[in-house]
C-alpha positions as semicolon CSV with decimal commas, in nm:
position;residue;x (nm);y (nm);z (nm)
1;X;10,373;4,725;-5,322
2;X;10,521;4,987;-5,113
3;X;10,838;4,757;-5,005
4;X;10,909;4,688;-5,413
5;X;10,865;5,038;-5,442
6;X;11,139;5,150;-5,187
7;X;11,373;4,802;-5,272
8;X;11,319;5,003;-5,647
9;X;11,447;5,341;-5,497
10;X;11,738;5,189;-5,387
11;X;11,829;5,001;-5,661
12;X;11,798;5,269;-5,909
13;X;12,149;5,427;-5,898
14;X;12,328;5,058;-5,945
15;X;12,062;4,910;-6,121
16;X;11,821;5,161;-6,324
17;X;11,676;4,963;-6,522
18;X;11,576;4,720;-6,265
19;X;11,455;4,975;-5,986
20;X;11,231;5,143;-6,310
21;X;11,044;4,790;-6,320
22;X;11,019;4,748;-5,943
23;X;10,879;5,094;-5,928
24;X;10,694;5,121;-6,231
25;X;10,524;4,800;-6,122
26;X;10,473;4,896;-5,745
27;X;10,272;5,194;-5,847
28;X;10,072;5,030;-6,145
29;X;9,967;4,762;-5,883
30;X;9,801;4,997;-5,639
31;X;9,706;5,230;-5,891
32;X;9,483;4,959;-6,034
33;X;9,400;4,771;-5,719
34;X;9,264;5,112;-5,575
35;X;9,004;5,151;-5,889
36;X;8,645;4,997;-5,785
37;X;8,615;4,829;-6,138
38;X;8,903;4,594;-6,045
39;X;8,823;4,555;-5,707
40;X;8,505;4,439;-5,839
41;X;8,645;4,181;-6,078
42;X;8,855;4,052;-5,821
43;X;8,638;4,004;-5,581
44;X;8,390;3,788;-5,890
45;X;8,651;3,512;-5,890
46;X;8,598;3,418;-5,510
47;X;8,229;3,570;-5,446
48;X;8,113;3,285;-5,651
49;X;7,832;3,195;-5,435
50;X;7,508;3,400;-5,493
51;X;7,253;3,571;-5,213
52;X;7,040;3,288;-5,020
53;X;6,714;3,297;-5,210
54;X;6,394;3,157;-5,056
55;X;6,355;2,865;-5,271
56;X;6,657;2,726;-5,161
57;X;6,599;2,784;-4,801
58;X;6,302;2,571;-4,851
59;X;6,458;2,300;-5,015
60;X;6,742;2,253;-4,830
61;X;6,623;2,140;-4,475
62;X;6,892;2,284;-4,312
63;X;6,951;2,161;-3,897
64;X;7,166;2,455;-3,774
65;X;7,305;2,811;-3,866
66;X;7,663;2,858;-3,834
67;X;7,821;3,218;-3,836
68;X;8,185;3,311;-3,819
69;X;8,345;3,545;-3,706
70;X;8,542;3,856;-3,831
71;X;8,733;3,999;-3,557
72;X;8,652;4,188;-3,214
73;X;8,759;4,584;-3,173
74;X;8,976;4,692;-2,919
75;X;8,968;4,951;-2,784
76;X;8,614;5,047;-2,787
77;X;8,567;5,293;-2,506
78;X;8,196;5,373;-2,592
79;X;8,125;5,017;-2,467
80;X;8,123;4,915;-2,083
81;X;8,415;4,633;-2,165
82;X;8,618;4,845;-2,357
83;X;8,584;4,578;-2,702
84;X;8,320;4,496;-2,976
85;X;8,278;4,311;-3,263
86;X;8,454;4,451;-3,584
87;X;8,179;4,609;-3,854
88;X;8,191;4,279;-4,052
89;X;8,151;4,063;-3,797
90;X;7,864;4,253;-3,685
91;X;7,725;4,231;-4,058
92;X;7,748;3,876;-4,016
93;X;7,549;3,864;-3,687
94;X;7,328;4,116;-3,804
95;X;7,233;3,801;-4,112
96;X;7,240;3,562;-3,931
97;X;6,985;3,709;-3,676
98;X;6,774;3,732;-4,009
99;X;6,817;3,375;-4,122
100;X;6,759;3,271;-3,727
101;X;6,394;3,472;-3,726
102;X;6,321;3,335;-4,043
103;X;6,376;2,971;-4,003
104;X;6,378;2,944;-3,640
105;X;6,684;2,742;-3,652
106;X;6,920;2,672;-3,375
107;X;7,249;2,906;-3,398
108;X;7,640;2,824;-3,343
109;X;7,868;3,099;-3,352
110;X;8,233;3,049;-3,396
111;X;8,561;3,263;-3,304
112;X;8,775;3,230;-3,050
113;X;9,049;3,388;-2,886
114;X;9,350;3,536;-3,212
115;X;9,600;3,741;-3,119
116;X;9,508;3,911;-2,780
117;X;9,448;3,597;-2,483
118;X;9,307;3,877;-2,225
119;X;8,953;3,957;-2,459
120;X;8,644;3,731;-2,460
121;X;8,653;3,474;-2,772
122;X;8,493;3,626;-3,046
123;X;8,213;3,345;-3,002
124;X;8,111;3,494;-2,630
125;X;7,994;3,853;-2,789
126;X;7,860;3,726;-3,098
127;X;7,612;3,574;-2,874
128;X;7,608;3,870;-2,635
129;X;7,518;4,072;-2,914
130;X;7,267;3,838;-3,061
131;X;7,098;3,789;-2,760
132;X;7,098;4,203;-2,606
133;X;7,055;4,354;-2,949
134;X;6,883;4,085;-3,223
135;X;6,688;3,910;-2,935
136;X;6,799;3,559;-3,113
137;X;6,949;3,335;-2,865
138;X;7,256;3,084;-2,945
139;X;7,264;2,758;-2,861
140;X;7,647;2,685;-2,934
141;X;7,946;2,833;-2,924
142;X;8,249;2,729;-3,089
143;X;8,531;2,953;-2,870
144;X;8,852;2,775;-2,966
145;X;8,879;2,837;-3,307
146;X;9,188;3,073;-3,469
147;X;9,139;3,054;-3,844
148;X;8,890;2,914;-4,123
149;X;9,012;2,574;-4,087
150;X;8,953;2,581;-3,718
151;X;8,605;2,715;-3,712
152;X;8,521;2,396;-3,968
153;X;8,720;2,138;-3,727
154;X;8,610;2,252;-3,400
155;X;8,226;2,344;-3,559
156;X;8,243;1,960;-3,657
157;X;8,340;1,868;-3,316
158;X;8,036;1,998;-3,145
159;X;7,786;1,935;-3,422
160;X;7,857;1,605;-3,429
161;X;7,729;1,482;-3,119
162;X;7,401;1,648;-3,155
163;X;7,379;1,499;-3,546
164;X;7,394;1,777;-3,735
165;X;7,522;1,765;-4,092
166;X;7,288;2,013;-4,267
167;X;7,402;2,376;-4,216
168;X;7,323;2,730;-4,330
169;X;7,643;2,888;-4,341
170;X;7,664;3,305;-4,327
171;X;7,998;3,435;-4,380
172;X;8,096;3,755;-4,595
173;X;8,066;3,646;-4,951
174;X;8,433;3,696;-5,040
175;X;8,520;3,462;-4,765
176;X;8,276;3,210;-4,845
177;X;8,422;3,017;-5,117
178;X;8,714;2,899;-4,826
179;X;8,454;2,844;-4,576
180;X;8,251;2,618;-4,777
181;X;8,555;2,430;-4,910
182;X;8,642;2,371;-4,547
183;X;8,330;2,277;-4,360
184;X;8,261;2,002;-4,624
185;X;8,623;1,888;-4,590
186;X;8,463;1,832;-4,256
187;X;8,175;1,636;-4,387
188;X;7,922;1,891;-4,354
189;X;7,648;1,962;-4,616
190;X;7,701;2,320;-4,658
191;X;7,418;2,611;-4,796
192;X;7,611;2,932;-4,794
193;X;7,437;3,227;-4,704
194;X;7,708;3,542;-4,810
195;X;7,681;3,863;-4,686
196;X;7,882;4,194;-4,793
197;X;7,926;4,171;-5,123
198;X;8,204;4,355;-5,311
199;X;8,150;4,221;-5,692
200;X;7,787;4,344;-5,703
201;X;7,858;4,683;-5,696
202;X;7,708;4,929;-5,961
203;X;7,917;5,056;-6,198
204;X;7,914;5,402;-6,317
205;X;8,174;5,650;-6,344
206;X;8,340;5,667;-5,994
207;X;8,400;5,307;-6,084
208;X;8,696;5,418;-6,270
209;X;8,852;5,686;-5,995
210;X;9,088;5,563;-5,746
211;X;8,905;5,480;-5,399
212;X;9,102;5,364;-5,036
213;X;8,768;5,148;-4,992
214;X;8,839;4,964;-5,310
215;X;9,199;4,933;-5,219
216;X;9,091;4,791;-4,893
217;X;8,855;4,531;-5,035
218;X;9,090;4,454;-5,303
219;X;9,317;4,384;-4,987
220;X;9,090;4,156;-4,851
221;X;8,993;3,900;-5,181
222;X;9,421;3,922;-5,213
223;X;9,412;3,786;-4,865
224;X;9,204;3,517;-4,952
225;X;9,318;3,462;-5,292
226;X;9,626;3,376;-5,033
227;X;9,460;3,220;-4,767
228;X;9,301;2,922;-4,994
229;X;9,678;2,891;-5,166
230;X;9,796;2,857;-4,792
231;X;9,573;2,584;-4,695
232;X;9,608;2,363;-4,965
233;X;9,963;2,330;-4,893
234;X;9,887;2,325;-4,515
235;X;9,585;2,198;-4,410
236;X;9,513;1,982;-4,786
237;X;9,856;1,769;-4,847
């Protein structure tokens, strides 16, 4: 929004009535993706899965939990090894800890190495983390992985040869409508189990006031919005 809003500045002493649009739009764009009540309707069309209820826990006979991750931070100099999972990766840890106490299910996490090669996969602190500060320990992990499609692909790879089909899988909630559609392209049986929510969100009357945390989550179900576009071309021909 920011690039059509400078490509409008420029255009506006040739082309007025052009640069007007681009920069009429530009701001109306962020204007209303920075108001909570849209964020929140945006985020409805891919949060379409709702909390893991207890009934279908039960019902389900799930063989494994699978958690994904969101990212490590670096640098984090309060920590001996200078990186640490990224707050929503941590939320996802955090529920899937839950889910593992609860069921007493065996645990995969997946992540691997993204942009940085020199940092642990994402998979190695996940289970650090589970094990030091959840005291839930992990029986796989899925290290390879880059992207969505590659937790689902190299998740199949290992589950496979221990014959597990049946998962519980914990992801945040705006990312788990492209997880699921994923791991079952991979011929698991999936029960999501979302965390984070964005389109549950009271509204009152800051719901109506710009925010920078709505913009960001608006960011994020755009990304995905993007993402599932992307992979349907690329991964889905």
């Amino acid at each position: 929004m920011i690039i059509l809003n400078i490509i409008g500045l420029c255009l506006f002493k040739q082309h007025p009535s052009l640069g007007v649009i681009l920069i009429s739009f530009s701001l109306a764009s962020l204007l209303l993706l920075s108001l909570p009540i849209v964020e929140k309707k945006l985020a409805a069309t891919q949060e379409i899965y709702p909390p893991l209820n207890v009934e279908a826990l039960q019902a389900f006979a799930a063989q494994a939990i699978v958690v994904l991750g969101g990212g490590l931070r670096s640098p984090a100099p309060e920590y001996v090894g200078q990186v640490s999972l990224k707050d929503r990766t941590l939320a996802r840890v955090r529920y899937a800890a839950l889910l593992a106490k609860q069921t007493q299910l065996p645990v995969l996490v997946s992540g691997g190495k993204v942009f940085k090669k020199d940092l642990p996969a994402e998979a190695e602190l996940m289970a650090l983390v589970l094990r030091d500060e959840y005291n839930q320990t992990t029986r796989w992990q899925e290290t390879q992985s880059r992207n969505t499609f590659e937790n689902a692909q190299y998740t199949q790879k290992i589950l496979s040869r221990q014959g597990v089909q049946r998962i519980i899988l914990v992801t945040h909630a705006f990312h788990m409508r492209r997880a699921v559609e994923q791991f079952e392209l991979q011929g698991f049986v999936v029960l999501p189990a979302p965390t984070g929510f964005f389109s549950r969100a009271d509204v009152d009357i800051f719901s109506f006031l710009p925010s920078a945390k709505a913009l960001q989550h608006s960011s994020l179900v755009i990304h995905e919005l993007m993402g599932r576009a992307w992979y349907k071309i690329r991964y889905q021909e």
